[in-house]
N, C-alpha and C positions, 0 to 999 in steps of 0.2 A: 768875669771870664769873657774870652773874645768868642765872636758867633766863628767857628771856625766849619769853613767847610768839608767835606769830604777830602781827606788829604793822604796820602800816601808817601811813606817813609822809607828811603833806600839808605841806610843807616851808612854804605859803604863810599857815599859822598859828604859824609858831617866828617868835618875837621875834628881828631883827635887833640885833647887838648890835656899835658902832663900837668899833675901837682903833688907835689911830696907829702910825703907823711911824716910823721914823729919817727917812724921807719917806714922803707919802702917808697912806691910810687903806685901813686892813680893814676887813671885817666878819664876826661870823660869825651862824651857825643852830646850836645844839647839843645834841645829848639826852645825856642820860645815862641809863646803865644799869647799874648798879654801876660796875666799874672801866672800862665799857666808855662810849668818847666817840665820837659820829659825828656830824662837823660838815656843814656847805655854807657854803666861807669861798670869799669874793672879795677882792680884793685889787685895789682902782681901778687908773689907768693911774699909772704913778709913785711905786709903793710899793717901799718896801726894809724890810726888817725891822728893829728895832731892836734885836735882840739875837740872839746864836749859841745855838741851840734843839738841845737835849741827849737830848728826848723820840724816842722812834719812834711810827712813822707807816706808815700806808699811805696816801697821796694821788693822786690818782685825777683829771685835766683833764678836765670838762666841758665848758671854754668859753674859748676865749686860749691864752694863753700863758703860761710864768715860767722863770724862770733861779732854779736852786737853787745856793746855792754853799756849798763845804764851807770847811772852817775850813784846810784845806792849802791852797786855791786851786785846787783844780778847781772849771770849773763844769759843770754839767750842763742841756739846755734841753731843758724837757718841751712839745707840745702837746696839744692837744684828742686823746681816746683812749689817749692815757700815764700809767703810771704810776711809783710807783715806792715801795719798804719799807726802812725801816733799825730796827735795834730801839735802844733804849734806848743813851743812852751808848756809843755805838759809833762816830759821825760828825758832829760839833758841824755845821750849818747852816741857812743862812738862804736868805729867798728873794727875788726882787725881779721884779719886771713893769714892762715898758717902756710897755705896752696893755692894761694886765688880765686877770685868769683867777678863773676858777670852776671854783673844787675838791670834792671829796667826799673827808675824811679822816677816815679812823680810826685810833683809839689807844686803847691800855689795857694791861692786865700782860701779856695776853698776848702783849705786846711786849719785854718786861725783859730786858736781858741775861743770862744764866745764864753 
């Protein structure tokens, strides 16, 4: 991880960046910091992922709702004030919003399976 100073975030200067879903459309906000990612993604009303996502995560509901589902078929439904972590390769899933949500996620190594 990078030695990151004291740093402050005005989220309303990060470039918006769209990406489709299997339905729907995201977006996200991202910084980088060495291996360290911290996004602010939404996810419109009608989004489903288009792919089973292998990365860990800590994601964190600011706003709505989402249905995460794993690749065995549980689902799991977070709102506003929920979280929740899986690390690396540990839990293949996706996620889907019937209404939208706005997320705060982070990832990086110090997520990697050991």
């Amino acid at each position: 991880m990078s030695n990151i100073p004291f740093t402050t975030i005005d989220w309303t200067t990060i470039e918006k960046v769209e990406y489709k879903g299997e339905t729907g459309t995201a977006t996200w906000q991202t910084l980088q910091f060495g291996d360290l990612r911290i996004r602010i993604v939404e996810y419109l009303p009608g989004y489903l992922a288009d792919h089973w996502c292998e990365k860990g995560h800590f994601v964190h509901v600011l706003e709505g709702d989402f249905t995460t589902e794993l690749k065995t078929g549980e689902k799991t439904k977070l709102h506003k004030g929920e979280s929740f972590v899986v690390s690396d390769n540990l839990s293949s899933h996706r996620s889907q919003t019937e209404n939208g949500v706005k997320l705060l996620i982070v990832d990086g190594d110090f997520l990697k399976n050991k």
